[in-house]
N, C-alpha and C positions, 0 to 999 in steps of 0.2 A: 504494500500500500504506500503512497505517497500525500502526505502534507507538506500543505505550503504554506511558507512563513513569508513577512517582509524580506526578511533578506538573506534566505536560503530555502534549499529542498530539503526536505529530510526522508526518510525511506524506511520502512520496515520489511522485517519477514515474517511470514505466518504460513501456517501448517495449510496445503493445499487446500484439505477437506474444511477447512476452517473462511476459507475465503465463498463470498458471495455468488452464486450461480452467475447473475449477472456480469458479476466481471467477468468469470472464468471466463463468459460466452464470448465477451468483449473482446479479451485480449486473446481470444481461438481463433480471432478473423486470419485471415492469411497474411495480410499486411501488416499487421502486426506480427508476427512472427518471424517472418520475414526482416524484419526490421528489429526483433529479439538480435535475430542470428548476424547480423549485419555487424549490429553493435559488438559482440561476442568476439566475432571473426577481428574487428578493426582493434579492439581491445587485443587481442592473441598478440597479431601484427606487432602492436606498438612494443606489446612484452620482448618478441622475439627480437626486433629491432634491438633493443635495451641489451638483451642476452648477448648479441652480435656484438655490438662493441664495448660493452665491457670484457667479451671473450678476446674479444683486437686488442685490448688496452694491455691485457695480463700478456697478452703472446706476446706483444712490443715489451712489455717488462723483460720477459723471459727473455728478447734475442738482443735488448741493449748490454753496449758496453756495460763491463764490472763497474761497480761503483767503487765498492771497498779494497781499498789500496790492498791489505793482509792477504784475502781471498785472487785477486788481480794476480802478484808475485805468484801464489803457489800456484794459480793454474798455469800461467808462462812458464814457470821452474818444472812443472809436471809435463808439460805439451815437450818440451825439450829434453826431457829425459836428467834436469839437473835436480836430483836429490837432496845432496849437498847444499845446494843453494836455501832448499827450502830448513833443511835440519839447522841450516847459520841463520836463520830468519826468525826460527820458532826460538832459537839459541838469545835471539837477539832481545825479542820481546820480552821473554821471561825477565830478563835482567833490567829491565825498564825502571821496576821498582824499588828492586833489592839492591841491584849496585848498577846504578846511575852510570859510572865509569865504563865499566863492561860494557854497558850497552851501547855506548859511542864507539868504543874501541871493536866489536860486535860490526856496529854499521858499516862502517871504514873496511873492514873486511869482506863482508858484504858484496859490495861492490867491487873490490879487488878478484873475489871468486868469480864471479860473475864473466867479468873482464877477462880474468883468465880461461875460461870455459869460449866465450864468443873466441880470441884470438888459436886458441885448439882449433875451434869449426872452420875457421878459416885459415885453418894450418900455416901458421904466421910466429914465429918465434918470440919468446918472452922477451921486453926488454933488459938489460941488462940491471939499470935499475928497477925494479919490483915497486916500487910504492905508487901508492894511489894514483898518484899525479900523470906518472908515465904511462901504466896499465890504462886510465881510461882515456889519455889522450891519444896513445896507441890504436885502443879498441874504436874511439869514436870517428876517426879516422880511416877504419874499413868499411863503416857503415854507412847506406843510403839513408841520411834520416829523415830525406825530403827529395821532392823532384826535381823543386828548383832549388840551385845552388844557393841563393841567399836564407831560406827558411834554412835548408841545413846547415846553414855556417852559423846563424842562429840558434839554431835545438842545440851544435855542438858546444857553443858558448856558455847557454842555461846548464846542460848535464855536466861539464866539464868543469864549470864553478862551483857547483852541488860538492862534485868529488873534490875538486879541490878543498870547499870546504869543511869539509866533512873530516877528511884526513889533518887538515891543519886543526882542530878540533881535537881527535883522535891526540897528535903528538901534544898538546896544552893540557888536557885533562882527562885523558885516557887511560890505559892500564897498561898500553902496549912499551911504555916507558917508565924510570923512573920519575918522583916528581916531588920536588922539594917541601921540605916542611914549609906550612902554611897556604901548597897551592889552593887555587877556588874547584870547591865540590861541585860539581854540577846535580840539580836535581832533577825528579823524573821529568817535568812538565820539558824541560829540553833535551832529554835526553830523547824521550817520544820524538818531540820536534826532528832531531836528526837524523832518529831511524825512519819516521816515516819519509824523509826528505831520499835518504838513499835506497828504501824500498822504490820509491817512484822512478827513480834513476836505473834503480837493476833493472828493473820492471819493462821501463822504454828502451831498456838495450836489448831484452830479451825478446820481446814483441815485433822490434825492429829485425832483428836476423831472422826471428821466424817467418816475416811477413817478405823477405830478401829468399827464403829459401823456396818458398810458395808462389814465388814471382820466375823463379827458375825452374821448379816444376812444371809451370804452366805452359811457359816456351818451349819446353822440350816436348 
């Protein structure tokens, strides 16, 4: 049944046998029913529309980029077969809170593995000096990290000052050194800061060769 108010409908429901012969009769005309099913059908529609793109909204979820830097790392370290990479990651993190130190000197390595791992794939000899500085300015220097030559001299500027400083870091307040009485402790809130900075940096090196090796698949 329906009543009507000023400034709304309102609607009930009641048990078939409970409703008036007369309307039943009413609302049995064809056109009416018709016009039941009409509403019904357009009602489905709009649902199923609805269904449709929130099912689009989740699949676009599902096939965007990683969001989460941590998650990001280990599937690149995983698609590449670097293990290691991931065990000095979860290495890294752990130490976040406990020893602040660790986990700089952690980073810094990080990325040194990394770098070593890319200049292996690319059968390219270690430099002579090993630190940070050389490994990734070695490594960033085999890489396409762009089409065009100025984004890439760009990306290799950003990822190269990361390492840089990241390592300059590492030797001021890190573990991989001695360090005088009195030096400054670093706490978590920076220590985070710098592993997630050289998570991002492994991250784009590793993503970079695999997207260099996938490029060469293709062509052949």
């Amino acid at each position: 049944s329906v009543q009507q108010y000023p400034d709304r409908t309102s609607c009930s429901a009641r048990e078939i046998q409970d409703c008036p012969f007369k309307w039943l009769r009413a609302v049995a005309q064809e056109r009416i029913i018709a016009s039941f099913f009409k509403a019904i059908i357009a009602k489905l529609d709009e649902q199923k529309r609805e269904a449709e793109t929130g099912l689009q909204t989740v699949t676009n979820a599902l096939n965007a980029p990683i969001r989460d830097a941590a998650a990001a790392l280990e599937v690149a370290a995983d698609k590449m077969g670097y293990q290691d990479v991931v065990r000095d990651w979860h290495d890294a993190q752990a130490s976040v809170f406990t020893d602040p130190r660790e986990a700089i000197t952690r980073a810094s390595s990080l990325i040194e593995t990394v770098c070593k791992h890319i200049l292996d794939a690319k059968s390219t000899p270690l430099p002579l000096n090993q630190d940070i500085q050389q490994l990734s300015k070695k490594t960033l220097g085999l890489l396409n990290l762009a089409s065009d030559t100025q984004t890439s001299r760009d990306l290799q500027q950003i990822a190269g000052s990361v390492a840089h400083g990241v390592g300059t870091l590492r030797t001021h307040v890190g573990t991989a050194h001695g360090r005088p009485p009195g030096s400054p402790q670093p706490n978590h809130i920076q220590a985070r800061f710098v592993l997630t900075m050289a998570g991002a940096v492994s991250t784009f090196l590793m993503e970079v060769l695999d997207s260099m090796k996938t490029t060469v698949k293709n062509e052949i």
